[in-house]
TIPA-405688 format. One line per 8 residues: number of its first residue (from 1); their letters; for each residue x, y, z of C-alpha. Coordinates in steps of 0.05 Angstrom, whole numbers, padded with zeros to 5 digits. Layout:
BEGIN
NUM	A	X Y Z | ...
***
This chain:
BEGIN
1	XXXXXXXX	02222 01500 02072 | 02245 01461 02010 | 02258 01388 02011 | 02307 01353 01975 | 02273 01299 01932 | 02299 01217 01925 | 02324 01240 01859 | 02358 01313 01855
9	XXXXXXXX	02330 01344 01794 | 02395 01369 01758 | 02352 01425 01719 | 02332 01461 01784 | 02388 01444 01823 | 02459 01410 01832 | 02444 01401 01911 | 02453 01336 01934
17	XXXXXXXX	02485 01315 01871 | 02566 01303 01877 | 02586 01336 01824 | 02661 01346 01843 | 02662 01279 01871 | 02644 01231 01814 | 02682 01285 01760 | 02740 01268 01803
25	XXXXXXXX	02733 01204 01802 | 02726 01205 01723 | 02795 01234 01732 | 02833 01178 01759 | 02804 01133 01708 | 02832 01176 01649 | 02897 01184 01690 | 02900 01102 01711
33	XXXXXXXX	02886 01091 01634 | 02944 01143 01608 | 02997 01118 01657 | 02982 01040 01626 | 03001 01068 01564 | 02995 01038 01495 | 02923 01076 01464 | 02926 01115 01405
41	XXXXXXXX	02882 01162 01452 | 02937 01178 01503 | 02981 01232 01463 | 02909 01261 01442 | 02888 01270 01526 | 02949 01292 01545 | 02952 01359 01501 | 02876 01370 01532
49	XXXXXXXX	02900 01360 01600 | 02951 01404 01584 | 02897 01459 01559 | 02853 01447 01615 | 02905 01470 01664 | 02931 01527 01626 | 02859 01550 01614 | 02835 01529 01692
57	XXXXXXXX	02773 01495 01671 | 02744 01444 01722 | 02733 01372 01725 | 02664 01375 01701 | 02676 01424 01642 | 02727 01386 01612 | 02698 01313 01617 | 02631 01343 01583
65	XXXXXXXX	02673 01377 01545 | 02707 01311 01525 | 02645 01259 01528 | 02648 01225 01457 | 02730 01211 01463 | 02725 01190 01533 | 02682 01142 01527 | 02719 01121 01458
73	XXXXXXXX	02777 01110 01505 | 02741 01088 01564 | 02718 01031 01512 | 02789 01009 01479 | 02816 01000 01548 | 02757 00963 01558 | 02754 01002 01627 | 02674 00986 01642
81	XXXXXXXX	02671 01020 01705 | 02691 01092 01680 | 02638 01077 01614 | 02592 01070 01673 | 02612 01123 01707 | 02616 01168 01644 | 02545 01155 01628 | 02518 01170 01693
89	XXXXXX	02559 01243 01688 | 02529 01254 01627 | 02459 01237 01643 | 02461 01275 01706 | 02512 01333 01703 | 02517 01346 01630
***
């Protein structure tokens, strides 16, 4: 019988973590940010996004995929709660 440690170890195994979850929660940061409008950073998402569909890449992949101009944006929309979260995704899941 395994048991599942206080703190999932992401190099043996994503169980327990919320991968999907927090990625989609990442999401609605970028899309709350994009839909304020006015960031040089907003015509630069929105062809990704528009990649990321077309190609059918996840959540996950394209926010590691993303990680240095996300959290560029995340910081001139001085949105602290996605830097936050942003960190802990790429700490734990990247």
């Amino acid at each position: 019988m395994t048991l599942i440690t206080a703190k999932p170890d992401r190099y043996i195994s994503f169980c327990g973590m919320d991968c999907d979850g927090d990625a989609s929660r990442m999401m609605s940061y970028i899309n709350q940010a994009m839909e304020i409008g006015g960031n040089r950073w907003i015509p630069y998402f929105e062809e990704k996004l528009d990649e990321k569909a077309k190609m059918g890449h996840d959540d996950l992949c394209f926010i590691g995929s993303q990680m240095n101009n996300l959290r560029s944006f995340m910081k001139e929309t001085g949105n602290e709660e996605g830097l936050s979260l942003l960190e802990h995704l790429e700490e734990t899941f990247c």
